[in-house]
C-alpha distance (Angstrom), angle and dihedral (degrees) to the residues before:
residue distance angle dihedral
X1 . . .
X2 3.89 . .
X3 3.74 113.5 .
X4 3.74 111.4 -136.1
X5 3.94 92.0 -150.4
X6 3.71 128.3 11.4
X7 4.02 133.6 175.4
X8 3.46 86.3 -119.9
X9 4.41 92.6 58.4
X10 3.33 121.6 97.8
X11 3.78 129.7 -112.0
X12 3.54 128.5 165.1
X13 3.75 92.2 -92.4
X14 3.94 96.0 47.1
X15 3.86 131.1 77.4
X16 4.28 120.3 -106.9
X17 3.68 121.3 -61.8
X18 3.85 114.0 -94.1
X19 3.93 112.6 -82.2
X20 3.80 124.9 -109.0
X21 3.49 135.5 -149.1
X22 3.96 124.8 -177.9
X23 3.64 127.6 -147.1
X24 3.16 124.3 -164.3
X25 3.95 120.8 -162.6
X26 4.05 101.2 -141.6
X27 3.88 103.5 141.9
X28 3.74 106.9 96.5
X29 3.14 131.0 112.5
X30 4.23 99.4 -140.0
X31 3.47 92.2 -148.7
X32 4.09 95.3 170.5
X33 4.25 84.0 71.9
X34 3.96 80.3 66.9
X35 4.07 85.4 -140.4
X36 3.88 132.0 136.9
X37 4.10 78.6 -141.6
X38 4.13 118.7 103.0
X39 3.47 97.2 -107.6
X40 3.98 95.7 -128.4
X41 3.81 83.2 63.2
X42 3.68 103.4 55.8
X43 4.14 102.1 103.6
X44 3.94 139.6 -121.4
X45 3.77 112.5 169.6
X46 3.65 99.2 18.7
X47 3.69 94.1 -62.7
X48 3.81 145.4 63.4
X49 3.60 128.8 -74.6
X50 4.22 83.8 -118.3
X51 3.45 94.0 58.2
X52 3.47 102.6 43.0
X53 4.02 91.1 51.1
X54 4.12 86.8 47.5
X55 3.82 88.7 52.9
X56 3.90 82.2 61.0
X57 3.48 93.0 50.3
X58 3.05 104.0 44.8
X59 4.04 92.2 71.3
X60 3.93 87.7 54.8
X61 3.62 95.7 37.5
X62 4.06 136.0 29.0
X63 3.73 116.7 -117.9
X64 3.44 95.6 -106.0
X65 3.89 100.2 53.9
X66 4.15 85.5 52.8
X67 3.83 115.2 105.0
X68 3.28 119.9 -174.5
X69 3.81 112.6 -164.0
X70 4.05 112.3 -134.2
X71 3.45 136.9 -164.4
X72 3.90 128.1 131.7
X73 3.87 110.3 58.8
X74 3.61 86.6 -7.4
X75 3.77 97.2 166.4
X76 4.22 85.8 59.1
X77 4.05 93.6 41.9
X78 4.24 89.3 52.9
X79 4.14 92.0 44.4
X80 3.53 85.7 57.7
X81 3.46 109.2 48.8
X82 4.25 94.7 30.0
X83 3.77 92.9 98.7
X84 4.15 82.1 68.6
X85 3.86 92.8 68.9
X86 4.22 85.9 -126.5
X87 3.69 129.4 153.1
X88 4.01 128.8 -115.0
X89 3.73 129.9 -141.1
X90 3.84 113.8 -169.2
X91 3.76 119.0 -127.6
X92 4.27 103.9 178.0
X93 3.87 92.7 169.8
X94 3.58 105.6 42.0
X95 4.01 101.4 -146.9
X96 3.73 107.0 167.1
X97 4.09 126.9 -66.9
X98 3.81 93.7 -76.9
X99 4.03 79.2 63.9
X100 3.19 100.0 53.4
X101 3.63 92.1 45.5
X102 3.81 84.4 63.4
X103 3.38 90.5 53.0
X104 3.90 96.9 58.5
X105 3.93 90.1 48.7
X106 3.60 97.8 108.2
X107 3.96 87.5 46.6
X108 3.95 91.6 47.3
X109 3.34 100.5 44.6
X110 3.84 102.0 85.3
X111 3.74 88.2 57.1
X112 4.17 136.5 89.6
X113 3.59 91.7 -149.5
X114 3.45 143.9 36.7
X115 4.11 125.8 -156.6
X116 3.96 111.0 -167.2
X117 3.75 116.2 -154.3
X118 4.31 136.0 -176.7
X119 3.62 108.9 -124.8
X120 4.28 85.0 -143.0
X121 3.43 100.3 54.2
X122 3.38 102.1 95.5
X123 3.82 106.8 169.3
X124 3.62 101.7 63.1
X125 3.65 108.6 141.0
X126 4.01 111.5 -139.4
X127 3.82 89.7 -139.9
X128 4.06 87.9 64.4
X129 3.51 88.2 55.4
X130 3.26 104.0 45.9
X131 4.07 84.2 54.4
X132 4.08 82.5 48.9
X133 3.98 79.7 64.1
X134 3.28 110.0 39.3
X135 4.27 86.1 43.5
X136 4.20 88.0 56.5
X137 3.76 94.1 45.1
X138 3.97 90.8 52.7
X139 3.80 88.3 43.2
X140 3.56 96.1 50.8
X141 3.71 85.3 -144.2
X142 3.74 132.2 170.5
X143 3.55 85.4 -146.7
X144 3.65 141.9 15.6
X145 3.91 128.8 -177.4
X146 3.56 129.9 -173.5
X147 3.28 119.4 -127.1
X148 3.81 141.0 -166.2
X149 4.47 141.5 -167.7
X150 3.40 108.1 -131.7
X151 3.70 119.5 -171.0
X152 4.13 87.8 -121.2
X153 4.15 110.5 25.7
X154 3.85 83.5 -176.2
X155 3.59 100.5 143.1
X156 3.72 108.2 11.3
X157 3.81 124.2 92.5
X158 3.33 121.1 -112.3
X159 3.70 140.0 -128.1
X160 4.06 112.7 -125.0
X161 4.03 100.0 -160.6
X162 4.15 127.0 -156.4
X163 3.73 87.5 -93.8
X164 4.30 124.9 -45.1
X165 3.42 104.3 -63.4
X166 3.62 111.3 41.2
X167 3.77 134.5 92.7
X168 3.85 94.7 -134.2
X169 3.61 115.6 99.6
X170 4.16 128.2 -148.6
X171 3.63 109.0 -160.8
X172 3.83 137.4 -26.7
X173 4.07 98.9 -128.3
X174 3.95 110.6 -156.3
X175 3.91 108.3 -133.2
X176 3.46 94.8 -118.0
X177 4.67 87.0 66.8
X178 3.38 88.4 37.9
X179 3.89 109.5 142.7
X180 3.77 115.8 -134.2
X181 3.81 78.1 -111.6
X182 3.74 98.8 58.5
X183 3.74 92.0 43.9
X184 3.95 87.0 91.7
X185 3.81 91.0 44.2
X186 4.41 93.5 113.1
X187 3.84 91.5 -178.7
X188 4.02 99.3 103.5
X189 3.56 137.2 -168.5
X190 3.63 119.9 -119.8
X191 3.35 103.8 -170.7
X192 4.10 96.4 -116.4
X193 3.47 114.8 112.8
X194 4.20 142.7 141.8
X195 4.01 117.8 -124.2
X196 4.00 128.1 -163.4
X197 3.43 92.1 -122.0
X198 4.22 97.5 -138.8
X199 3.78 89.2 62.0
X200 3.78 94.5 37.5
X201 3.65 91.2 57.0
X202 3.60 97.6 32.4
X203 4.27 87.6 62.1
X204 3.97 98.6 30.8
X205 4.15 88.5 94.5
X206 3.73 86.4 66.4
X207 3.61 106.8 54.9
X208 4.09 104.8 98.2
X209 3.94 136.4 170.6
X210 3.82 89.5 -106.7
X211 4.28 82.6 119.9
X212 3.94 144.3 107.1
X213 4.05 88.1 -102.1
X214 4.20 96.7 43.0
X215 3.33 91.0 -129.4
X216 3.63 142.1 111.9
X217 4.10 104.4 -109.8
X218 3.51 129.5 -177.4
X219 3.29 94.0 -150.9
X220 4.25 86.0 81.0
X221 3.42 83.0 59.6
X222 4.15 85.0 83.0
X223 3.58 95.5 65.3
X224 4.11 101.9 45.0
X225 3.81 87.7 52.9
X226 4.11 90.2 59.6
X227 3.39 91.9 40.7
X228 4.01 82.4 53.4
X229 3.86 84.9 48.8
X230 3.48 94.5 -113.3
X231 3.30 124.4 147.4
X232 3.86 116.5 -103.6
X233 4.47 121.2 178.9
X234 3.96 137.2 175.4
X235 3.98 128.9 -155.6
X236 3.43 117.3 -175.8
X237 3.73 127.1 -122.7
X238 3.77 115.5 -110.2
X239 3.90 93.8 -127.9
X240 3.96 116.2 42.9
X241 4.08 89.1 -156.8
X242 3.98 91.1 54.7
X243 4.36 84.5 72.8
X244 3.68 99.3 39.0
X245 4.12 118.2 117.7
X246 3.43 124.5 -163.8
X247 3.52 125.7 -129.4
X248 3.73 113.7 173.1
X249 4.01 122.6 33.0
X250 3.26 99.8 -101.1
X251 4.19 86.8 65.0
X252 3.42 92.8 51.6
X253 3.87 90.7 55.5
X254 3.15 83.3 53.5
X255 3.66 102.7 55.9
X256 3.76 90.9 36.1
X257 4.13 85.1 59.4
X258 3.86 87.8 50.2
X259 3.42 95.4 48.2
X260 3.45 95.2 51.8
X261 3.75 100.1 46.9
X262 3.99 86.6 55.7
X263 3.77 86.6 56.2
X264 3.29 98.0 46.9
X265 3.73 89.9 42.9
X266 3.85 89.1 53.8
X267 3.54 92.0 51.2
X268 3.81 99.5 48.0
X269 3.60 85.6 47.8
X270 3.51 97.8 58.9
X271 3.79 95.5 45.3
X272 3.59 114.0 -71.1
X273 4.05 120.7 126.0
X274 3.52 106.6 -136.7
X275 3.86 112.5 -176.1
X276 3.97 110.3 -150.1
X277 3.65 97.6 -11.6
X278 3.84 90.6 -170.7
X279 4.07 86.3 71.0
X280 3.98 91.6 50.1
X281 3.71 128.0 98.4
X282 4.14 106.4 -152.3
X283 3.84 119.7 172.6
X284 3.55 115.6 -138.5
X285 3.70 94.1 -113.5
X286 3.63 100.1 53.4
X287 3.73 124.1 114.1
X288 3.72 133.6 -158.6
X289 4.28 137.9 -175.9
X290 3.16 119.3 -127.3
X291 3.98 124.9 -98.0
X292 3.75 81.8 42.5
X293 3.92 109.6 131.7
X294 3.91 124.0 -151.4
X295 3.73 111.5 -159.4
X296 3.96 107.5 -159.9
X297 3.75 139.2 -78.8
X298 4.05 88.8 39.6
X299 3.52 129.1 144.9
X300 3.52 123.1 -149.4
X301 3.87 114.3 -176.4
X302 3.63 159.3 173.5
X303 4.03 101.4 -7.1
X304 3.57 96.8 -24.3
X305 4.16 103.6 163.2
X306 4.58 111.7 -166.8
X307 3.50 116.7 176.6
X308 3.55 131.6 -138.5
X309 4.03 124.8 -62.1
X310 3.65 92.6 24.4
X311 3.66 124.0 147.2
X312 3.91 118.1 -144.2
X313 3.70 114.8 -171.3
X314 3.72 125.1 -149.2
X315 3.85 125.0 -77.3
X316 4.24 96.5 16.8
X317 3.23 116.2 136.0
X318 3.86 116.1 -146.9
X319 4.04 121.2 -170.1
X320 4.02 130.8 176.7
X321 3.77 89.5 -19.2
X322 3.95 142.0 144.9
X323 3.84 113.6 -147.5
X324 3.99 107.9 177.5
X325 4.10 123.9 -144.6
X326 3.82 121.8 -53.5
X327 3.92 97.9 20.5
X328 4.17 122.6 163.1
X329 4.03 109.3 -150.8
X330 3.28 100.9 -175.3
X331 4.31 118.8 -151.8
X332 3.72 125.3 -64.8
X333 3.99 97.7 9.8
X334 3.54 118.2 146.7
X335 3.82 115.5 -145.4
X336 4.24 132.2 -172.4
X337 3.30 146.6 -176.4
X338 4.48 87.6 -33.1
X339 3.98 143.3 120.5
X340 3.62 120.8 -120.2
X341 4.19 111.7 -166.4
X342 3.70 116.2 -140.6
X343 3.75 121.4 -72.6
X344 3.61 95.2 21.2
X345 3.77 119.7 150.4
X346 4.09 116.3 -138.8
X347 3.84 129.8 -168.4
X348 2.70 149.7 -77.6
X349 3.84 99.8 -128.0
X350 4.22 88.2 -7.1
X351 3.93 116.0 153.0
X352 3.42 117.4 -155.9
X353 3.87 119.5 -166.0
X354 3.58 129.7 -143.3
X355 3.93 114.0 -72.9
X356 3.73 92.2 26.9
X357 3.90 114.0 141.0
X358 3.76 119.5 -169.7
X359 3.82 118.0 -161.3
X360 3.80 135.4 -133.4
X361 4.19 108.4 -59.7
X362 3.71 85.8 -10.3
X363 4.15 114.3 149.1
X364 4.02 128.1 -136.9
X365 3.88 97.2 -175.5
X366 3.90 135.4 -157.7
X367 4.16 110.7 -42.4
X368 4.26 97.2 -4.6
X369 3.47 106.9 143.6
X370 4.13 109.0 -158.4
X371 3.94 123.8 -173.8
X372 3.82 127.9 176.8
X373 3.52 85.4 -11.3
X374 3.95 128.7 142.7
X375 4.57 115.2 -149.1
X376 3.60 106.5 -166.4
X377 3.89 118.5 -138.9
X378 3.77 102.8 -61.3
X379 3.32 106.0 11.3
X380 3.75 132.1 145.6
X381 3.45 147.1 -146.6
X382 3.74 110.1 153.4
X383 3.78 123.6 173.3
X384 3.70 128.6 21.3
X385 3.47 102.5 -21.6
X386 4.57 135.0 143.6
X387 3.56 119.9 -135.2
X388 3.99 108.7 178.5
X389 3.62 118.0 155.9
X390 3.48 98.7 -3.9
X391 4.08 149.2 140.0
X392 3.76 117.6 -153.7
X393 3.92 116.8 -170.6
X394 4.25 127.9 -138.8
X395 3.23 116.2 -66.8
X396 4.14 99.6 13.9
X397 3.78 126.0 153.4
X398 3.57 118.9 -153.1
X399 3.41 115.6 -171.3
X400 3.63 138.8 -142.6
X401 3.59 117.7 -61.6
X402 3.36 96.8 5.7
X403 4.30 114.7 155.7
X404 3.35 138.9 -176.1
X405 3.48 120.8 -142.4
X406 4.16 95.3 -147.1
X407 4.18 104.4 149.0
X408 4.18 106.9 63.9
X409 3.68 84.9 -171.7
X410 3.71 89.2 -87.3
X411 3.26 117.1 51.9
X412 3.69 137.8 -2.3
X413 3.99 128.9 -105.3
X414 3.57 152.2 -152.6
X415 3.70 129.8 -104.6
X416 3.59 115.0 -175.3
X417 4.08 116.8 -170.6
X418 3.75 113.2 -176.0
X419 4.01 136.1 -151.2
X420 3.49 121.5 -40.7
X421 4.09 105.1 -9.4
X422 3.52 128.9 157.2
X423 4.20 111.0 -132.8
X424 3.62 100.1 -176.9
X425 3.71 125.9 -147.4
X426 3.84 123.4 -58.8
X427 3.62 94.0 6.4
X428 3.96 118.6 155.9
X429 4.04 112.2 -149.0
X430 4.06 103.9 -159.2
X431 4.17 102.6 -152.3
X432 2.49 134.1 -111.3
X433 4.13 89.3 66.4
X434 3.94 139.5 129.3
X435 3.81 117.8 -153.5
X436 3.57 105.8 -166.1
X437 3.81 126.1 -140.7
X438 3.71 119.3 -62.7
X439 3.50 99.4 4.8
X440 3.92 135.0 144.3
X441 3.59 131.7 -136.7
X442 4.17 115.5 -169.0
X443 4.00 112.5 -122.8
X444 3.94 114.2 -98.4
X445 3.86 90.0 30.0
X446 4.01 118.6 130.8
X447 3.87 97.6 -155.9
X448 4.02 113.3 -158.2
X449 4.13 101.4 168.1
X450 3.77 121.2 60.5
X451 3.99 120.0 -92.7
X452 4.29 118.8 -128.4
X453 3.22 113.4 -137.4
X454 3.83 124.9 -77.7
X455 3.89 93.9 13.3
X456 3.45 132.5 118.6
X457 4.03 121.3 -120.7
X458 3.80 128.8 -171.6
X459 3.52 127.0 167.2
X460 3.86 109.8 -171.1
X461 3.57 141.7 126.8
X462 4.28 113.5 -101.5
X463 4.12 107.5 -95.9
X464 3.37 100.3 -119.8
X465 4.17 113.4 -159.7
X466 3.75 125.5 -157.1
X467 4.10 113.0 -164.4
X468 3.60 108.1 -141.5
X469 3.87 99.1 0.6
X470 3.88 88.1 131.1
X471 3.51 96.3 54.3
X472 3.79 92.9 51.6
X473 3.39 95.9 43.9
X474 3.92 88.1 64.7
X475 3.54 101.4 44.3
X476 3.63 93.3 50.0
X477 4.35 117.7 98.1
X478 3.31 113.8 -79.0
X479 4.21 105.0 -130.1
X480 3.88 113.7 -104.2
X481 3.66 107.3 -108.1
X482 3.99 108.0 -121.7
């Protein structure tokens, strides 16, 4: 819930909204994934677990008052994330979360309040924390956890309230003290929660390791501040899955699939056609118009932008790219880090290479490979052509088989083929080279010197026809073998 007016909002004639730190626990190692990875770094939706729990954050929080705690491989965890403008805490020895709570002290310690977040849960919705807030403000509370009721607690601790129906919690119980009692308890922890900072602080010297898991957890922290009569609640999140981790591989298939079924979802319902969206790979971050169909077996990933009344054909594979309005990608064509202009026409089986930018109605045909190269509006280059390094003005044909020759060994160069010329078929352009507008170059040719504009260039050898060669040639002695 979002309260439209609390005592702690600010109004003209009121002091500044409580501060807010984040913490983010990112220092384990995850060793159940059996990976050499950082655990907070392994990926669902195109990204890492980190990021996608910062993105949260971030609409609670400002970068700068985000601190994610580090640890294992913490060197690879920070290059990561850095582009977010986050915080690190260091955690060398990783001891449990109560430990790596004391490590952020001196970070914390400026602040009123204190949110606590799992670097691997990656589905955390911003609007449920934001109700976290809003819920511990109202409460007053030293402490407030979020809680969830999972259809099998197995494995989770669980949170042992006053009695049923009040806010105020007891005790978080860690499932390896559970008492044959609690085991029924389905209320569990999940290890999200908002601290007053004073009392946090003023009780973090007495967690200890003296515990089931050897470790110094945070989640004790629940009982010392109602034995210190302060007040300690749990709300529960409105969707159990939004606060589940994942611990083995198989998990984080699973919240990868869930992830990607809400994008999809999100994407359908806003106006996209997506043909089996079961068969479709669509990175969280991707957006689509509407009136833009998705045929299946697509990808869609990274930061991949289409615009409306686009056509994607089954099997292409689209990464980091702009595509504009009104854009045909034909099947099997394999797309990076590249623009595509409105009413362009891609494909079939096209590949185009990062820094590639396709102009208005330009055409990349069947097996033309382009890379670093620039298509004017109109533009073609059909069948089975390479475009590396290479500017290609309005209204340019390129025809089949047509290379150029941009790497000498060395270094790479320029080819630069104005408006409206003619390359004819299995022509090789040797960089560096400047076709000029309106010029020709004869099929077969391999063109080294730069064309003027309006001529006509071929560089091949003189055909040279022999009547009756063929006949000869088979009347004449064989040689004796030796």
């Amino acid at each position: 819930m979002i309260l439209n007016r609390s005592p702690f909002m600010e109004t003209s004639e009121m002091k500044s909204p409580p501060t807010l730190a984040v913490v983010i626990m990112a220092a384990g190692k995850g060793t159940r994934l059996k990976s050499r990875r950082p655990k907070v770094l392994h990926e669902i939706g195109g990204k890492p677990l980190l990021a996608h729990v910062i993105a949260a954050a971030t609409q609670v929080a400002k970068p700068r008052d985000i601190y994610a705690v580090v640890g294992h491989q913490a060197d690879q965890v920070k290059s990561a994330v850095a582009s977010t403008g986050i915080r690190f805490v260091s955690q060398p020895e990783q001891r449990g979360t109560g430990h790596a709570i004391q490590c952020a002290r001196q970070a914390i310690a400026p602040y009123e309040n204190v949110l606590v977040l799992s670097g691997d849960v990656p589905l955390i919705r911003p609007e449920t924390l934001e109700t976290l807030w809003q819920f511990h403000l109202a409460q007053q509370a030293a402490m407030t956890i979020l809680t969830a009721v999972p259809t099998d607690p197995a494995g989770y601790g669980r949170i042992v309230r006053k009695s049923p129906d009040s806010p105020e919690v007891e005790a978080i119980i860690e499932q390896k003290s559970l008492t044959p009692d609690q085991l029924n308890v389905p209320e569990v922890n999940s290890g999200i929660y908002v601290f007053r900072t004073a009392p946090l602080l003023a009780n973090l010297h007495q967690l200890h390791d003296r515990n089931a898991n050897n470790e110094i957890i945070l989640t004790d922290m629940a009982g010392l501040l109602v034995a210190s009569d302060e007040r300690v609640v749990a709300i529960q999140a409105a969707e159990t899955g939004e606060v589940l981790g994942a611990n083995t591989l198989a998990e984080l298939a699973a919240l990868d699939a869930t992830l990607r079924a809400a994008t999809a979802g999100r994407l359908m319902a806003s106006g996209v056609t997506i043909f089996r969206p079961e068969t479709c790979v669509i990175d969280a971050d991707v957006t689509v118009e509407p009136d833009t169909v998705i045929e299946p077996f697509v990808q869609l990933l990274g930061q991949t932008r289409i615009g409306a009344e686009c056509l994607i054909r089954s099997y292409s594979v689209i990464e980091n790219c702009t595509l504009g309005n009104n854009v045909l990608l034909r099947q099997s064509s394999i797309l990076t880090d590249s623009i595509v202009a409105d009413g362009a026409k891609i494909g079939p089986f096209a590949h185009l290479r990062p820094g590639s930018d396709i102009g208005q109605d330009a055409h990349v045909g069947n097996f033309v490979e382009t890379k670093k190269a620039k298509l004017g509006a109109g533009a073609k280059a059909n069948h089975l052509t390479y475009l590396g390094d290479a500017e290609v003005g309005e209204g340019t044909n390129i025809g089949a088989g047509v290379i150029t020759c941009n790497y000498d060994g060395v270094n790479k160069h320029m080819t630069r083929i104005g408006k409206g010329v003619f390359v004819g078929s299995d022509s090789t352009l040797v960089a560096p080279l400047t076709l000029e507008d309106g010029s020709y170059i004869g099929a077969g040719s391999c063109i080294t010197k730069s064309v003027p504009a309006g001529a006509l260039a071929v560089g091949r050898s003189r055909q040279i026809t022999k009547e009756g060669w063929a006949a000869s040639r088979k009347s004449s002695p064989k040689p004796k073998q030796s």
